[in-house]
DRENBA-135534 format. One record per residue (C-alpha): residue in one letter; y, z, x. Coordinates in steps of 0.2 Angstrom, whole numbers, plus 5000, padded with zeros to 4 digits. Example, Ala and Ser with C-alpha at 12.3 -4.5 7.8 and 13.67 -1.06 7.14 Angstrom:
REM residues 2
A:4978:5039:5062
S:4995:5036:5068
REM end
This chain:
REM residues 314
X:4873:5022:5025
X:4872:5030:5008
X:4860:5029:4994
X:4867:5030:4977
X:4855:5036:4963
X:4855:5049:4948
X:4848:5064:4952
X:4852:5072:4936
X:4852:5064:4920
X:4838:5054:4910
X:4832:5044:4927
X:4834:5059:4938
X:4813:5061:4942
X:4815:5039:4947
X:4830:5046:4957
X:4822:5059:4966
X:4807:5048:4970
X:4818:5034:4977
X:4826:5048:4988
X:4808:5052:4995
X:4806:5037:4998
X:4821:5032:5007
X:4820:5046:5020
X:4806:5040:5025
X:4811:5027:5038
X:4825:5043:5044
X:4808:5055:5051
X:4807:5059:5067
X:4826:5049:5068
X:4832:5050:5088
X:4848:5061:5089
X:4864:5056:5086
X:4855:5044:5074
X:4866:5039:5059
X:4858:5048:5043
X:4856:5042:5025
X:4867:5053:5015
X:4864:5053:4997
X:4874:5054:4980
X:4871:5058:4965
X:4877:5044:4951
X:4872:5055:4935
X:4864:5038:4930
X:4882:5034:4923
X:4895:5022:4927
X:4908:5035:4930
X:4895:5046:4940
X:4890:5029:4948
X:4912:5026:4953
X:4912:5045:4957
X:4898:5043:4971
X:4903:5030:4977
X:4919:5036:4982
X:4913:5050:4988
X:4901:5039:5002
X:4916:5028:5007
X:4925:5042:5010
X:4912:5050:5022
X:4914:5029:5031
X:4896:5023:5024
X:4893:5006:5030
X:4882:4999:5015
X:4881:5006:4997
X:4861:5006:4993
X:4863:5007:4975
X:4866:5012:4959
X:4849:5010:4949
X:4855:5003:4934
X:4863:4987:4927
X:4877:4998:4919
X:4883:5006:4935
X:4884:4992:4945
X:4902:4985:4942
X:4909:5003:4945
X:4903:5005:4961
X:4908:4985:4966
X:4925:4987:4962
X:4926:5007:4969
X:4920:4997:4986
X:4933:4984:4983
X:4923:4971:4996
X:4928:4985:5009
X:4907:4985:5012
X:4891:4976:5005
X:4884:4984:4990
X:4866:4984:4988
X:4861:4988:4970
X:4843:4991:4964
X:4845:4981:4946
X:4837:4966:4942
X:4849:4958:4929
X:4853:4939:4933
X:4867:4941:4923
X:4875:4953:4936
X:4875:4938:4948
X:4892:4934:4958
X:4896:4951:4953
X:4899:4954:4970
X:4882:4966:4972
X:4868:4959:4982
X:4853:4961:4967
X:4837:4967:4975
X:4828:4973:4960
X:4811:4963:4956
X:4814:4953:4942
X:4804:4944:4928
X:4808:4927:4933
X:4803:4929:4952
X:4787:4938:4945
X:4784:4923:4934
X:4788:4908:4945
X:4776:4914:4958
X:4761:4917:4948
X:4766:4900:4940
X:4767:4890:4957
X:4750:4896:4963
X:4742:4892:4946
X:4748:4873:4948
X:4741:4872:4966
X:4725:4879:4956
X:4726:4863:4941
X:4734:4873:4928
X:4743:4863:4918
X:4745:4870:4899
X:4749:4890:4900
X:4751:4899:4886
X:4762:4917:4887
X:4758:4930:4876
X:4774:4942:4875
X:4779:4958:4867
X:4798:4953:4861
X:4804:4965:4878
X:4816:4960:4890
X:4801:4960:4905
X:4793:4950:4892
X:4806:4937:4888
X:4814:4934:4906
X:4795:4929:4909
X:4795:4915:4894
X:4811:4908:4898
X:4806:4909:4914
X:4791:4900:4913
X:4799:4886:4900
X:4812:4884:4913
X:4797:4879:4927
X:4792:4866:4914
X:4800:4851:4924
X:4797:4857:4943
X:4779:4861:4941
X:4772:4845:4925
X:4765:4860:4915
X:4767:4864:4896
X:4770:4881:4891
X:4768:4890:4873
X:4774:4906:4870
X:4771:4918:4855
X:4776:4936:4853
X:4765:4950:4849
X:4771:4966:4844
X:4763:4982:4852
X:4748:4987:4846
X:4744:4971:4835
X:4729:4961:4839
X:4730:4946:4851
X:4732:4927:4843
X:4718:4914:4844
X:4721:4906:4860
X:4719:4888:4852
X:4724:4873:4858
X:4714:4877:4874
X:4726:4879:4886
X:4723:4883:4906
X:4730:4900:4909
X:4738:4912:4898
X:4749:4923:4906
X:4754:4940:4901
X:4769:4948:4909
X:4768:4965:4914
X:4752:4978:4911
X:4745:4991:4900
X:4734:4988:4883
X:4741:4972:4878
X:4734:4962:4896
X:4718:4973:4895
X:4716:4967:4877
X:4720:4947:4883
X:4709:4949:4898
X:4693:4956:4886
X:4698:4942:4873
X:4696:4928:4887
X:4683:4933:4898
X:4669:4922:4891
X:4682:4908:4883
X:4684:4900:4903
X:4704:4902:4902
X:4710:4910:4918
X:4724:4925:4913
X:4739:4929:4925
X:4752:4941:4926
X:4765:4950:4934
X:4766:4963:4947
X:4765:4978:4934
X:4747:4971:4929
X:4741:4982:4944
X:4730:4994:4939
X:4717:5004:4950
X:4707:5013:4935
X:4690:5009:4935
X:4690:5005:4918
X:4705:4990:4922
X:4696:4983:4935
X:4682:4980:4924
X:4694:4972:4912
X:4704:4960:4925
X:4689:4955:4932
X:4697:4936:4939
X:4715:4937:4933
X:4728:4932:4945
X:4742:4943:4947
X:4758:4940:4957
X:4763:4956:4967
X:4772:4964:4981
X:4763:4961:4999
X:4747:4975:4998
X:4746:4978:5015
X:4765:4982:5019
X:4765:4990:5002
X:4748:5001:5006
X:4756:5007:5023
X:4772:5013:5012
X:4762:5022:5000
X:4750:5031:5013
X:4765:5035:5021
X:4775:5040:5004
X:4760:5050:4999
X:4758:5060:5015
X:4774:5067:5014
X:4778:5071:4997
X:4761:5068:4986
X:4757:5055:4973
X:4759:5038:4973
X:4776:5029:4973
X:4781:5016:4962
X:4791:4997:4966
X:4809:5004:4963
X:4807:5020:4973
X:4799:5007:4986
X:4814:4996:4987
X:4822:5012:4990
X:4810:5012:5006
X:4816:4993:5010
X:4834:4995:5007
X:4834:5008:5021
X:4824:4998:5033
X:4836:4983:5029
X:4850:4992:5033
X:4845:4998:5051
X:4840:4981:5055
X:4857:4977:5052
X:4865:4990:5061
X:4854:4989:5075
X:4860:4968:5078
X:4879:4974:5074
X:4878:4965:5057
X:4880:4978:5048
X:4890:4965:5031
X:4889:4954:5021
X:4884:4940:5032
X:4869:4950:5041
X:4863:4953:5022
X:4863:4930:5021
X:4855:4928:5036
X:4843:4914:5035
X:4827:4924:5043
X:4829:4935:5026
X:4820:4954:5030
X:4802:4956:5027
X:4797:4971:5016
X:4785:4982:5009
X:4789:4976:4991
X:4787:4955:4999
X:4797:4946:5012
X:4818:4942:5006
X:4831:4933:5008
X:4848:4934:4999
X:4859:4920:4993
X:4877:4919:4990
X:4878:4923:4972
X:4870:4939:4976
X:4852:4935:4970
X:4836:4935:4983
X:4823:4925:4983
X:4806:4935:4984
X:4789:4930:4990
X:4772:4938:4981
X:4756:4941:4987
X:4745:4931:4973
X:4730:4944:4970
X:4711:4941:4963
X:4706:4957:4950
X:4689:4960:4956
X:4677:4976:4951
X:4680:4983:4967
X:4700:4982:4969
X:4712:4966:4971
X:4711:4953:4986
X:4726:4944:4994
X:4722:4926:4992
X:4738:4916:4992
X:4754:4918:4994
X:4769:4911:4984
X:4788:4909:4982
X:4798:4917:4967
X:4816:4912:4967
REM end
């Protein structure tokens, strides 16, 4: 197998950590073992083209990778359908592309948190967005949930570092996709006006001080348990604490030795029906080249976050 990512360039340090990652699953391999090899992409489409080659010619069996949207069709068509690609972006658009997409989106993200707030009565969600592309794959996601779920949605844009809106109109939940100030703000704003906040996975935040401030919100992330034993295992190894891309890294190596080890090692293992459980949530691909992605739904408490439902993001 071989793992395609920059390790020079502007993404080289996200590289370099996906590497750590992914060598993981290879310690203490048994010899004879085949052994991740990995190529440098430069972060570019032609650097992208250029490892690729370079990995078909030493007979890889899957292409983990590239990292970004714009090198995905140069390694697809270097691999000509000769073996499966599996890239790390998450834009739909690349869809029937002929790349198996396993980045986490927006819309999976958004559709999950969305799901478990109906269960919970939620019915008029408000999402509060900072005109960004995480940001707007969340509103057009939740707008496009309108008809499945019976819920209302309302969105408005806020640029960084301008205060909240009035929440008016007393809706639910208000969800605000991805982290940082702009969720810490929201989260102060609501705490005593009874509307529950959501977000995405990037809402995560173990400083004392965001703990305090999510007090109650619900946040749709990757399974904390599987996710914990990646991390202390990450940690051990290299230092500090990994990130989701460098942990899908971790899961497209696990995924491929499952693979090789039932002989389905193409295109029709990756679409198996069982899917492939991972420390980033449980998969399963589709034809198209999408996955669908389950998220652990978690409850913000003083103390850390508690697993309390589970839920499905196409």
């Amino acid at each position: 197998m071989a793992l395609l990512v920059p390790l020079t360039g502007g993404h080289a340090a996200l590289g370099l950590s996906m590497q750590q990652a992914a060598m993981l699953p290879q310690s203490g391999a048994a010899p004879g073992k085949p052994m991740l090899r990995v190529f440098d992409t430069g972060g570019t489409p032609a650097g992208a083209a250029a490892a690729a080659g370079l990995a078909l010619k030493a007979k890889a069996g899957m292409l983990l990778g590239p990292l970004t949207a714009a090198e995905v069709p140069a390694v697809v068509q270097a691999a000509a359908g000769r073996v499966p690609v599996l890239a790390f972006s998450n834009d739909l658009a690349l869809r029937n592309s002929g790349a198996f997409l396993f980045g986490i989106t927006a819309s999976q993200s958004t559709q999950a948190i969305l799901r478990y707030a109906r269960t919970r009565g939620v019915r008029n969600v408000l999402v509060i967005g900072d005109g960004g592309s995480w940001s707007t794959a969340s509103v057009d996601a939740a707008k496009a949930m309108e008809p499945e779920l019976g819920i209302t949605v309302r969105a408005v844009t806020v640029a960084p570092g301008t205060p909240l809106p009035a929440v008016g109109d007393a809706p639910d939940a208000v969800l605000v996709p991805g982290g940082g100030a702009a969720l810490l703000a929201a989260s102060r704003a609501l705490r005593d006006a009874g509307v529950q906040l959501l977000t995405t996975f990037q809402g995560v935040d173990y400083r004392p001080e965001a703990l305090a401030a999510l007090e109650g919100a619900w946040i749709a992330s990757p399974e904390p348990d599987a996710f914990e034993r990646f991390a202390g295992a990450y940690a051990a190894r290299n230092g500090g604490r990994p990130g989701a891309i460098a942990a899908l890294a971790y899961d497209a190596v696990g995924i491929t030795e499952q693979l090789r080890a039932a002989n389905q090692l193409n295109r029709e293992g990756l679409l198996g029906e069982r899917g492939f459980d991972c420390a980033t949530g449980a998969v399963r691909f589709r034809t198209d080249g999408s996955c669908a992605r389950s998220f652990a739904i978690l409850l913000a408490g003083r103390d850390g976050y508690s697993k309390v439902a589970v839920s499905q993001g196409a």
